[in-house]
mmCIF file of the C-alpha atoms, coordinates in Angstrom:
data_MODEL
# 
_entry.id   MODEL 
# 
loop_
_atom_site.group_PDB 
_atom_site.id 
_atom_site.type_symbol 
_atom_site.label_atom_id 
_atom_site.label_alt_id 
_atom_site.label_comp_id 
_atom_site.label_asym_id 
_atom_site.label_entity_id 
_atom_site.label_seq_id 
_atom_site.pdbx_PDB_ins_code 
_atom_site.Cartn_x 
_atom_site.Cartn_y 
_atom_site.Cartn_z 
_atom_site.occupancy 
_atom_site.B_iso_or_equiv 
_atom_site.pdbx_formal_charge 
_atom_site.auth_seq_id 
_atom_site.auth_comp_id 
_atom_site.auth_asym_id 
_atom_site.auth_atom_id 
_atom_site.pdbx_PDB_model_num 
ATOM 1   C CA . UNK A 1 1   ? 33.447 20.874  29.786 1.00 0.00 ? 1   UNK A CA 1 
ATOM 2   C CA . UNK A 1 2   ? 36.831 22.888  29.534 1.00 0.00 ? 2   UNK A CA 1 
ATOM 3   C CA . UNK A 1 3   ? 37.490 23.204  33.574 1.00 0.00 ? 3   UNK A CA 1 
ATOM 4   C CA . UNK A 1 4   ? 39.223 19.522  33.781 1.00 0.00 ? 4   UNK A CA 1 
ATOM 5   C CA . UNK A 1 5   ? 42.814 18.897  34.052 1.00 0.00 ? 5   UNK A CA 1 
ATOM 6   C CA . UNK A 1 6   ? 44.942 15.751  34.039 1.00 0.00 ? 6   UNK A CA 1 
ATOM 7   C CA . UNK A 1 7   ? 47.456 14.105  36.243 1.00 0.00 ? 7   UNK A CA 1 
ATOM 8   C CA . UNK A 1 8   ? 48.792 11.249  37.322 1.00 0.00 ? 8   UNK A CA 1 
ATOM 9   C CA . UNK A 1 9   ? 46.448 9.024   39.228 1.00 0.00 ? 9   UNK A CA 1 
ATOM 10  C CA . UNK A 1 10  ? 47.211 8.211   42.602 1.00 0.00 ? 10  UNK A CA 1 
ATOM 11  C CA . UNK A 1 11  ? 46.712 5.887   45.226 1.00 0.00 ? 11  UNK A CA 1 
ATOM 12  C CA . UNK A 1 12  ? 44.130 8.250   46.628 1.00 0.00 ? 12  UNK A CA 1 
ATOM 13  C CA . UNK A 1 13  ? 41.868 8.240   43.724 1.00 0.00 ? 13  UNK A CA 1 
ATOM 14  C CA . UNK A 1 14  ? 41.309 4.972   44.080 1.00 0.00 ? 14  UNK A CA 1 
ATOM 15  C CA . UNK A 1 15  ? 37.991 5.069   45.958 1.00 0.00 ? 15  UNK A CA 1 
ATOM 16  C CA . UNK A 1 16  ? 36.691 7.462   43.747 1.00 0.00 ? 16  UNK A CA 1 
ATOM 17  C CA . UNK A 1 17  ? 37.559 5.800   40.620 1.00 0.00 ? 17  UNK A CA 1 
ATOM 18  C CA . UNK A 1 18  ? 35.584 2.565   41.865 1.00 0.00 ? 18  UNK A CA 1 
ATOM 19  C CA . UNK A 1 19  ? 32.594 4.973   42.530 1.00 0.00 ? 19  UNK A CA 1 
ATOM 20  C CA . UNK A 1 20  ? 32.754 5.951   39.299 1.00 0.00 ? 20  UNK A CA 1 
ATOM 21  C CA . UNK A 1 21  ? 32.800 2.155   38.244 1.00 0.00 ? 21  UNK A CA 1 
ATOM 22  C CA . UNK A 1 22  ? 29.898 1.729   39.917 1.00 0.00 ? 22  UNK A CA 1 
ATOM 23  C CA . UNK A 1 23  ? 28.013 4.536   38.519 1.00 0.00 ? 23  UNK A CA 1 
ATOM 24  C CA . UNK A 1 24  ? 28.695 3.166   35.149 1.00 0.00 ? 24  UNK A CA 1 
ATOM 25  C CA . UNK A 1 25  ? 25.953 0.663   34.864 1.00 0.00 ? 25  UNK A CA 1 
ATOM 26  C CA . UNK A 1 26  ? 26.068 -1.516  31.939 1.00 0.00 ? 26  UNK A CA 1 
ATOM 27  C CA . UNK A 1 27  ? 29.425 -0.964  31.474 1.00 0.00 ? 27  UNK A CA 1 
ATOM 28  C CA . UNK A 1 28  ? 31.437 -3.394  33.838 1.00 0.00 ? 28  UNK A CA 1 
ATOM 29  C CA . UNK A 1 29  ? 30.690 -6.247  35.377 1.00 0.00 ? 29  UNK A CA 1 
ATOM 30  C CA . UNK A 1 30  ? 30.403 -8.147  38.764 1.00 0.00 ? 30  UNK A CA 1 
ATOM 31  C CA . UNK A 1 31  ? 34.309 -9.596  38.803 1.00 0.00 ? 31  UNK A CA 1 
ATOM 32  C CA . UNK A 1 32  ? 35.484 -6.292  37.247 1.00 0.00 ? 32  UNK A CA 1 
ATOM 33  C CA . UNK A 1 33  ? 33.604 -4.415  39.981 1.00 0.00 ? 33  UNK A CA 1 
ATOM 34  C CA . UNK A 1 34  ? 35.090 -6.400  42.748 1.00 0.00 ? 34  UNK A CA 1 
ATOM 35  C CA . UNK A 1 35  ? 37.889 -7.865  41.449 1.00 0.00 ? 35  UNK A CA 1 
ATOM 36  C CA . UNK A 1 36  ? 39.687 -6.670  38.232 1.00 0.00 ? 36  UNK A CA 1 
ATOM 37  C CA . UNK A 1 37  ? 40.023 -3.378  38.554 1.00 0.00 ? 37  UNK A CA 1 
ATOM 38  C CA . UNK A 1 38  ? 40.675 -2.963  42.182 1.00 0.00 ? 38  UNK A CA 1 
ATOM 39  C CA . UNK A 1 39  ? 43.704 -4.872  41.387 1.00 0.00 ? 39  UNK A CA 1 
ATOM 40  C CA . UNK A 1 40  ? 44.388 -3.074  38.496 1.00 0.00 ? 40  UNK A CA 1 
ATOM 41  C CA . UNK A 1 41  ? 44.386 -0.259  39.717 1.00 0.00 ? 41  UNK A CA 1 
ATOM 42  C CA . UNK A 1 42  ? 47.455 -1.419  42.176 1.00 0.00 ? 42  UNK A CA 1 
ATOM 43  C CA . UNK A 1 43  ? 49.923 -2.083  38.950 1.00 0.00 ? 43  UNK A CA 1 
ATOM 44  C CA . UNK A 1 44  ? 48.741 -0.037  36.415 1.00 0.00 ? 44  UNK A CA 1 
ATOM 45  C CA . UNK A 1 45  ? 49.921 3.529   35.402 1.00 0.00 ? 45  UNK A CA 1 
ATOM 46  C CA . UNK A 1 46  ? 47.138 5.806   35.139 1.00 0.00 ? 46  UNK A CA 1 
ATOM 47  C CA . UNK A 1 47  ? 45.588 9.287   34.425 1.00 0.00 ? 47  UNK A CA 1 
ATOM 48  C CA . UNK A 1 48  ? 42.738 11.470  36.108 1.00 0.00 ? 48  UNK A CA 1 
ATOM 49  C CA . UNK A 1 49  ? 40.438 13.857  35.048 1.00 0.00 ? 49  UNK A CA 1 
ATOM 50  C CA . UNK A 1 50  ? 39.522 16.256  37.360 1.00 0.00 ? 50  UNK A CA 1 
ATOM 51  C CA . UNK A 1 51  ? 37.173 19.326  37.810 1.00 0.00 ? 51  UNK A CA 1 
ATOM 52  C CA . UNK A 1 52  ? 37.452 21.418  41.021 1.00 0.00 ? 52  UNK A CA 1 
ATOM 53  C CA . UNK A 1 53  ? 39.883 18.638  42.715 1.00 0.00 ? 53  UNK A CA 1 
ATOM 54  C CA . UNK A 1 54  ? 37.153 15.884  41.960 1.00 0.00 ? 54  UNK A CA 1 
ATOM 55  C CA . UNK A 1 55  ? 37.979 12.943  39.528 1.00 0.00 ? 55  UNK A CA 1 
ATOM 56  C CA . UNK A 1 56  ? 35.476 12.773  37.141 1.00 0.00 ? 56  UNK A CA 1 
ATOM 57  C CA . UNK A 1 57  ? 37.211 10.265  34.884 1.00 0.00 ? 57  UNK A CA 1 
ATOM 58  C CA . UNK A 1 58  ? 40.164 8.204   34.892 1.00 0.00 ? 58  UNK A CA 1 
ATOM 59  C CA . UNK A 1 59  ? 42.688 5.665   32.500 1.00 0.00 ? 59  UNK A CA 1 
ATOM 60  C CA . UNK A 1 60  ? 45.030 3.277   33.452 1.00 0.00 ? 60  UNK A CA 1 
ATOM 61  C CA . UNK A 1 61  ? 47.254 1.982   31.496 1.00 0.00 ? 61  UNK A CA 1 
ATOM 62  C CA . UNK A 1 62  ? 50.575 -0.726  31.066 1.00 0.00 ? 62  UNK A CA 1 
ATOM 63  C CA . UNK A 1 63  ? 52.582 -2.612  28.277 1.00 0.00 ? 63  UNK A CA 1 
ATOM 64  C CA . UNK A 1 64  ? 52.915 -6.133  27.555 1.00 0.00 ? 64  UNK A CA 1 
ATOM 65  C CA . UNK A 1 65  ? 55.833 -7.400  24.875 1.00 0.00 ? 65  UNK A CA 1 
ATOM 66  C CA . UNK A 1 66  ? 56.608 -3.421  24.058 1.00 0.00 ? 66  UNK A CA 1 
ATOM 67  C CA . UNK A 1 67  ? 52.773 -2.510  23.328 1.00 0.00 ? 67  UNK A CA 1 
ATOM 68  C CA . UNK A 1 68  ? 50.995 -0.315  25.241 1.00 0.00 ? 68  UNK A CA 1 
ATOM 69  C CA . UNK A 1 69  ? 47.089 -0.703  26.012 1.00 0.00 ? 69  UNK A CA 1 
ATOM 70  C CA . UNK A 1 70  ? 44.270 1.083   27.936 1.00 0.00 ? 70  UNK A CA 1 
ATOM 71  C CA . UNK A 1 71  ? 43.306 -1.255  30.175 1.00 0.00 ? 71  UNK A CA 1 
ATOM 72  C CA . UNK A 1 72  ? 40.417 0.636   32.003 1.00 0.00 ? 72  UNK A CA 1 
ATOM 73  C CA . UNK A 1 73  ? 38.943 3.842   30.947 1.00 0.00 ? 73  UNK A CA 1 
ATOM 74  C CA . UNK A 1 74  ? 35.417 5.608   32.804 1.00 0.00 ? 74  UNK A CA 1 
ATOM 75  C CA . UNK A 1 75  ? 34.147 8.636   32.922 1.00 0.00 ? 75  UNK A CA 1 
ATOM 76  C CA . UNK A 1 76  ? 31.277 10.219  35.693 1.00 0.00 ? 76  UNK A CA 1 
ATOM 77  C CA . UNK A 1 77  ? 27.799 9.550   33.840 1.00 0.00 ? 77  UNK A CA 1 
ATOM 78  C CA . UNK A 1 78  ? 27.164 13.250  34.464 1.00 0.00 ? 78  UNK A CA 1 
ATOM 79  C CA . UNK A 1 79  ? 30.186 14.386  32.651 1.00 0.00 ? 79  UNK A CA 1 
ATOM 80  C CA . UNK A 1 80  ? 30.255 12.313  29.457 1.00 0.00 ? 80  UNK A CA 1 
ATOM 81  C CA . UNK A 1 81  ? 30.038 13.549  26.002 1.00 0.00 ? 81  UNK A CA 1 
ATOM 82  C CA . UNK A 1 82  ? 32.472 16.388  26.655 1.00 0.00 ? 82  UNK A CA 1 
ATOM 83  C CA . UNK A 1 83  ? 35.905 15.652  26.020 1.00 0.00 ? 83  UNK A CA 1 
ATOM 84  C CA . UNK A 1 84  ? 37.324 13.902  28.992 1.00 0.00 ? 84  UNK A CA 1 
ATOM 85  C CA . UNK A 1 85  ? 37.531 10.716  27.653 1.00 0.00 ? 85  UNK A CA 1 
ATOM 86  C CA . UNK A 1 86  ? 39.547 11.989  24.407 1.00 0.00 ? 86  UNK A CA 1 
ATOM 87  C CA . UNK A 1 87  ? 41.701 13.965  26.529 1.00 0.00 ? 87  UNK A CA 1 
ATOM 88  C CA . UNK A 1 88  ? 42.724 11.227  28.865 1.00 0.00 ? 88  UNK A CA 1 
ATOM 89  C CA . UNK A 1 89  ? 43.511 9.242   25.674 1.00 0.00 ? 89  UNK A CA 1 
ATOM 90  C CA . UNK A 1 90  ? 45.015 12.001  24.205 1.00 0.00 ? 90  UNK A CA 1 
ATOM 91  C CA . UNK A 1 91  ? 47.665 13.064  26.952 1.00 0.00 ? 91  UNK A CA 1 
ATOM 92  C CA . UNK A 1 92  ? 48.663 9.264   27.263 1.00 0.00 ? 92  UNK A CA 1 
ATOM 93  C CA . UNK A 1 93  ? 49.587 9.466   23.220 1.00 0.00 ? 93  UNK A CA 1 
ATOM 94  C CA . UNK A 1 94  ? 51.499 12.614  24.678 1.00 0.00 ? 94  UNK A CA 1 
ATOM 95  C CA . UNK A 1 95  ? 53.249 10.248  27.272 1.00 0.00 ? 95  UNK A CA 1 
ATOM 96  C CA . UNK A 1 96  ? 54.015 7.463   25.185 1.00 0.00 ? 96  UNK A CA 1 
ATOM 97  C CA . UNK A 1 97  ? 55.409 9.526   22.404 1.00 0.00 ? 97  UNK A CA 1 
ATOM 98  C CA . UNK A 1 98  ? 57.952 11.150  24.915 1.00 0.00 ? 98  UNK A CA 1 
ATOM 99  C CA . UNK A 1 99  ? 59.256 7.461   24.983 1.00 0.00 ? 99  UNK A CA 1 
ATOM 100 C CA . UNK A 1 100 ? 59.254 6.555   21.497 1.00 0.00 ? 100 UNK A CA 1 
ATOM 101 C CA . UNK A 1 101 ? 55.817 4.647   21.165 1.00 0.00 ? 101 UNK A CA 1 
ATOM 102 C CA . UNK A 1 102 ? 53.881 5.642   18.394 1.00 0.00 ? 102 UNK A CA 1 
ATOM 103 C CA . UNK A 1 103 ? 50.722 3.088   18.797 1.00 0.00 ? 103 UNK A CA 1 
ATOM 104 C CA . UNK A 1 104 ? 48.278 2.283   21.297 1.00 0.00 ? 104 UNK A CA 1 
ATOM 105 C CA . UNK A 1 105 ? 45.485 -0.563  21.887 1.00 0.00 ? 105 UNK A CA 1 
ATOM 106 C CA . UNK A 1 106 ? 42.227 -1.170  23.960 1.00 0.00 ? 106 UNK A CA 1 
ATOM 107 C CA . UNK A 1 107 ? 39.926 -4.098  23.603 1.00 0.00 ? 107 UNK A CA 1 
ATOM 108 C CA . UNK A 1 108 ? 36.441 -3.873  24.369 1.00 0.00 ? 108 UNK A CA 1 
ATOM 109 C CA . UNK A 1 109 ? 33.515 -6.250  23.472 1.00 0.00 ? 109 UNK A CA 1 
ATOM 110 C CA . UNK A 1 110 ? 32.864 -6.812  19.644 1.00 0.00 ? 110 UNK A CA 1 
ATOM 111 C CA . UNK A 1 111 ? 29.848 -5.497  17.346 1.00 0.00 ? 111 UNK A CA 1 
ATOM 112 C CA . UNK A 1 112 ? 28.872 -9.593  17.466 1.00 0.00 ? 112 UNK A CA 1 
ATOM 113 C CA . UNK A 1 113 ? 27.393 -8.150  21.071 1.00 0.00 ? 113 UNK A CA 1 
ATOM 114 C CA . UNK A 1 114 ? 24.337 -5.804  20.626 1.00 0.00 ? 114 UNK A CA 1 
ATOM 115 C CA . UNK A 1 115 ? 24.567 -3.694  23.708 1.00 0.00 ? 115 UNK A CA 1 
ATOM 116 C CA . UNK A 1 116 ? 24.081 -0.120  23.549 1.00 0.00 ? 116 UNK A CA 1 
ATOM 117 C CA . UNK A 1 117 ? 26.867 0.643   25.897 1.00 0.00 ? 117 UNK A CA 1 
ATOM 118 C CA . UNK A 1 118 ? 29.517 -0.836  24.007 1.00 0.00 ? 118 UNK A CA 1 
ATOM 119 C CA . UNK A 1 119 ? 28.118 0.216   20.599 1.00 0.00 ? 119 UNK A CA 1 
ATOM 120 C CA . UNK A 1 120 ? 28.871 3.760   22.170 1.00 0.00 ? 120 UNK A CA 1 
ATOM 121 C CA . UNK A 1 121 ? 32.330 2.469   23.066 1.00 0.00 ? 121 UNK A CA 1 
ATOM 122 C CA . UNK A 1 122 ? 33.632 1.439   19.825 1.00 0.00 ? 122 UNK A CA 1 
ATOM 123 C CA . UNK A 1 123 ? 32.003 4.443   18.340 1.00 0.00 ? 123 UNK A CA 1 
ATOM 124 C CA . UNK A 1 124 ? 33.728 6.792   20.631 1.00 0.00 ? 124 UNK A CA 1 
ATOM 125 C CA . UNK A 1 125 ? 37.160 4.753   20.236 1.00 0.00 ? 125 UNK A CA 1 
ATOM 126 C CA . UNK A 1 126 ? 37.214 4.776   15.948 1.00 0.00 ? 126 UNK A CA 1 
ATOM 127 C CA . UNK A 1 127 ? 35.926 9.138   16.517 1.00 0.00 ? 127 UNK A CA 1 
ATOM 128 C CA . UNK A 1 128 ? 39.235 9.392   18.152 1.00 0.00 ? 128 UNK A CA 1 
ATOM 129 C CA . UNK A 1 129 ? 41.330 7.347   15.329 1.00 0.00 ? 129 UNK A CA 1 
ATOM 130 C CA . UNK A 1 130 ? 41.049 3.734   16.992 1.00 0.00 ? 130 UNK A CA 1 
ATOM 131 C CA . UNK A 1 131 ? 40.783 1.104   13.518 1.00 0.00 ? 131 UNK A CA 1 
ATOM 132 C CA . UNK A 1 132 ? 39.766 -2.590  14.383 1.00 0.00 ? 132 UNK A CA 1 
ATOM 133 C CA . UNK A 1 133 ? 42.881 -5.097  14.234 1.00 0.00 ? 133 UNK A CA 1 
ATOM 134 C CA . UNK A 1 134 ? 41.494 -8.300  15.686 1.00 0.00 ? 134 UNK A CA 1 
ATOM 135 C CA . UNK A 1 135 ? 38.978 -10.359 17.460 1.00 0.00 ? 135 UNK A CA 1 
ATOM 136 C CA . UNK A 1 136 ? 38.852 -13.191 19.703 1.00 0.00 ? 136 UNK A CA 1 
ATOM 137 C CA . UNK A 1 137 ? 36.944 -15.129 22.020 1.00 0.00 ? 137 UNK A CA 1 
ATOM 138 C CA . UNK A 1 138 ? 36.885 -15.180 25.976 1.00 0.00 ? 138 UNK A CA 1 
ATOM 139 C CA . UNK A 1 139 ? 34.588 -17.201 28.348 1.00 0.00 ? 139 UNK A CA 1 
ATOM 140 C CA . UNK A 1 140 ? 33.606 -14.305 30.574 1.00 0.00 ? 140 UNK A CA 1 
ATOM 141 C CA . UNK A 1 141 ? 34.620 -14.901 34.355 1.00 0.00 ? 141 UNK A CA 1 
ATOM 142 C CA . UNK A 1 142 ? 31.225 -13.504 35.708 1.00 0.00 ? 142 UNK A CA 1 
ATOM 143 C CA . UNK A 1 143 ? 28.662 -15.984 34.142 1.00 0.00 ? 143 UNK A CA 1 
ATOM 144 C CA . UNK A 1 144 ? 31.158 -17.818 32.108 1.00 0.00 ? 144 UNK A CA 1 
ATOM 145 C CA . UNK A 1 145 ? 29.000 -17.034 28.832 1.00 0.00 ? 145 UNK A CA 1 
ATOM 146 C CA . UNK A 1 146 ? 31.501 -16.854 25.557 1.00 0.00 ? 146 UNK A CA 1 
ATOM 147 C CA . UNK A 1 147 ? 31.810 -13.644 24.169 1.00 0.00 ? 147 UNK A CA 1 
ATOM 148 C CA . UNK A 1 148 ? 33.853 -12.130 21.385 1.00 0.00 ? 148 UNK A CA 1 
ATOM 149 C CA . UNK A 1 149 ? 36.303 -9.246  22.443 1.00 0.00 ? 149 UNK A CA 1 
ATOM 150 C CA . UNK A 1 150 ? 37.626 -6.953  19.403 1.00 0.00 ? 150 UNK A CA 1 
ATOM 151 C CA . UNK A 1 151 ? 41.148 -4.804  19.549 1.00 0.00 ? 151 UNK A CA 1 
ATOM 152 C CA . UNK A 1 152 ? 41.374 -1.627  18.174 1.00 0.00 ? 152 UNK A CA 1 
ATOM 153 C CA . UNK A 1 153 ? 44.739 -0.148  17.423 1.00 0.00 ? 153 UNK A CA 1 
ATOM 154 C CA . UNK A 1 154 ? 45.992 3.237   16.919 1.00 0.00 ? 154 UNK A CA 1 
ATOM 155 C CA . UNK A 1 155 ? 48.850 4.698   15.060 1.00 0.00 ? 155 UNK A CA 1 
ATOM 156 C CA . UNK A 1 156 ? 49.308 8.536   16.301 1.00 0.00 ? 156 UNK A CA 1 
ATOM 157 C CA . UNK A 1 157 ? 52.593 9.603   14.615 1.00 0.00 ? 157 UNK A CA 1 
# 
């Protein structure tokens, strides 16, 4: 898809960036559905993809102790697979380097989970230069079941 553009997300993207949350089955969970990242999206910085005025795919973003992570990242079902996701990942590296950062870091669930979802999620994030730093465990807030969460860092200058 080569007819998307990003900006800024706004307050008024909001609804549509929980839709597509919602379309993404598999991929989030009941208390980051209706908890997480509505209030994410509140603090966070963030990006939107967008064909024909429609978001089709967002990021948000913030720091903690001078590191920068992604916190949430989705693209539209229909739309995956062609490019959005890279380019939302790829303008923030644009952003941060403006103000000196030169890394950036998502978690996501571990390989230790077999789920095809996020088996395409760390695939997509080591295609785009993401290397695996670290892992460590969470009880998750939805069923409290433990599961293992892994970081992946990148270095882009």
């Amino acid at each position: 898809m080569e007819n998307f553009q990003i900006r800024e997300l706004g307050k008024r993207d909001w609804p549509k960036v929980l839709e597509i949350v919602r379309n993404l089955n598999g991929w989030f969970d009941a208390v980051a559905l209706s908890f997480e990242i509505p209030n994410d999206l509140k603090f966070h910085k963030g990006l939107a993809a967008e064909v024909n005025g429609e978001v089709v795919g967002f990021l948000t973003y913030s720091s903690f102790e001078g590191e920068v992570f992604i916190s949430w990242l989705g693209v539209n079902p229909d739309c995956q697979r062609q490019g959005i996701g890279k380019s939302l990942v790829l303008k923030l590296e644009n952003i941060l380097d403006e103000y000196g950062f030169d890394s950036l870091k998502v978690e996501t669930l571990s390989a230790k989970i077999e789920y095809e979802p996020y088996e395409r999620t760390r695939a997509f994030y080591k295609k785009i230069g993401f290397s695996e730093a670290e892992t460590r465990s969470f009880i998750s807030k939805a069923d409290q079941e433990e599961l293992e969460m892994v970081t992946f860092r990148k270095k882009f200058k």
